[in-house]
N, C-alpha and C positions, 0 to 999 in steps of 0.2 A: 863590302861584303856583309855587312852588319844590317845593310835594307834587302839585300835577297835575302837573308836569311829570316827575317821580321816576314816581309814578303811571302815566304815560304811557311812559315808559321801561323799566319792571318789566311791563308786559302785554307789548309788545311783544317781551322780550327773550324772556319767555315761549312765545310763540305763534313765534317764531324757533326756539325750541329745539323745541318740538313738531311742527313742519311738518320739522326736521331729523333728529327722531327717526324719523317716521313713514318718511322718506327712507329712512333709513338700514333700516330694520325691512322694508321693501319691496324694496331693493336686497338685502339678505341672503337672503329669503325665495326671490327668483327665480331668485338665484343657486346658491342649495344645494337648489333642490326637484326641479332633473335629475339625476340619475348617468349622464353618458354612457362607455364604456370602447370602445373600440377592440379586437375580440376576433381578429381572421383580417381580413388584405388578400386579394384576388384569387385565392378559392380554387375549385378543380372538385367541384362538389356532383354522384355519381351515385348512383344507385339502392343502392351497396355505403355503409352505416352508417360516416359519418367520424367521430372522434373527434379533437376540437379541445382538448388541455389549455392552461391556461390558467397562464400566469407566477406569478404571483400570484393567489390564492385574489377569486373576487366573493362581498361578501357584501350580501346582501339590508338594503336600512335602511329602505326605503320600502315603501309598499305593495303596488307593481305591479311587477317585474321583467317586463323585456321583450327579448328579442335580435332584430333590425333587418338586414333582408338589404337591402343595397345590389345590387340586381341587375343585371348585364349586358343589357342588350336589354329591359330594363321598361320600357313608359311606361303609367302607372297610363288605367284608364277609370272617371270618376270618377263616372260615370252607371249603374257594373255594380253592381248590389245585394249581391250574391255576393261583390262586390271578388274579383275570380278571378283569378290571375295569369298574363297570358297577356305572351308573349314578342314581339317585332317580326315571327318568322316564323309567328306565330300558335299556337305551342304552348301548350299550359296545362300549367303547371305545379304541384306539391303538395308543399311541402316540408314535413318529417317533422322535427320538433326537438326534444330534449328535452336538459332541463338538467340535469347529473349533480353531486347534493350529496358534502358528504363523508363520507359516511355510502354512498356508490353508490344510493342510491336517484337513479332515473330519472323527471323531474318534464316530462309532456307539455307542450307549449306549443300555443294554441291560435291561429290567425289568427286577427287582431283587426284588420286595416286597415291603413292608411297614414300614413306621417307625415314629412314635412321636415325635411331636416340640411343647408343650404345651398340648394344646385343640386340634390342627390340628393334622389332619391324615396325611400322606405326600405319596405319591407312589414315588418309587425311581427308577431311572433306572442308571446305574452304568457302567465301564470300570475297571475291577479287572485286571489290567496290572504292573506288578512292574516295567516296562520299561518306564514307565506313572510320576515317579517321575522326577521331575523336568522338565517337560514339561510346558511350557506355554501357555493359552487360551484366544483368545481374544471374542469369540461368542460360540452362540448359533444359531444352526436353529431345530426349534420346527415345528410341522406338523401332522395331525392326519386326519382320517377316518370320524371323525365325530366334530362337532365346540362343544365348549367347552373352562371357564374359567378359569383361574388359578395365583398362584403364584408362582415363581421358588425361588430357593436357591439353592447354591452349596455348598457340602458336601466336605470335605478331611479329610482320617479317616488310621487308623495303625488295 
């Protein structure tokens, strides 16, 4: 009686440690597979090429680097195939982004869609390069067709 019981106490303690592992393995996983950074609050995007340096150096660890316009007067139409970024008073706007390594090479970013941080909408424009890992970035230059404000944040995603 005393080894099924040992028996029964050795599985279980088992399948406790592995459903805590798996825990634990999941919780780490979803926790580290975003890079979000906070790049520029509240700034005037016009047609004149902004350069955004940046505190501390981003460096690429994931696959996908992204920078993420919190836009003023956006509400996404989630029905437009285009994903076209049209403003409250109906403007459409084209924002121009490109990531600048440390090296000065200028790395286009291309609109890639929309995505959620809260409440905000975010429009994201993106460099899907796996050659992008482990690249360093010290700017941004932001630039568009028509003024408009916003807030950036930078994205590093698997």
């Amino acid at each position: 009686m005393k080894k099924v019981l040992w028996t029964i106490i050795v599985g279980l303690s088992l399948v406790t440690v592995l459903i805590l592992g798996f825990y634990a393995y999941f919780y780490y996983s979803v926790k580290t597979m975003y890079i979000t950074q906070t790049l520029a609050k509240d700034i005037e995007v016009t047609s004149e090429k902004r350069e955004i340096t940046f505190e501390k150096p981003l460096k690429a660890k994931k696959q996908i680097q992204e920078i993420a316009l919190s836009i003023d007067g956006y509400k996404p139409d989630m029905e437009d195939p285009d994903m076209t970024i049209k403003l409250d008073d109906g403007t459409i706007i084209e924002p121009k982004i490109e990531l600048i390594d440390e090296n000065n090479n200028a790395h286009q970013l291309k609109s890639s869609g929309q995505t959620f941080k809260g409440k905000e909408v975010l429009v994201c424009v993106r460099e899907e390069n796996k050659s992008a890992v482990n690249t360093t970035y010290k700017a941004i230059r932001i630039s568009c067709n028509k003024p408009f404000r916003c807030s950036d944040y930078w994205q590093d995603y698997d």
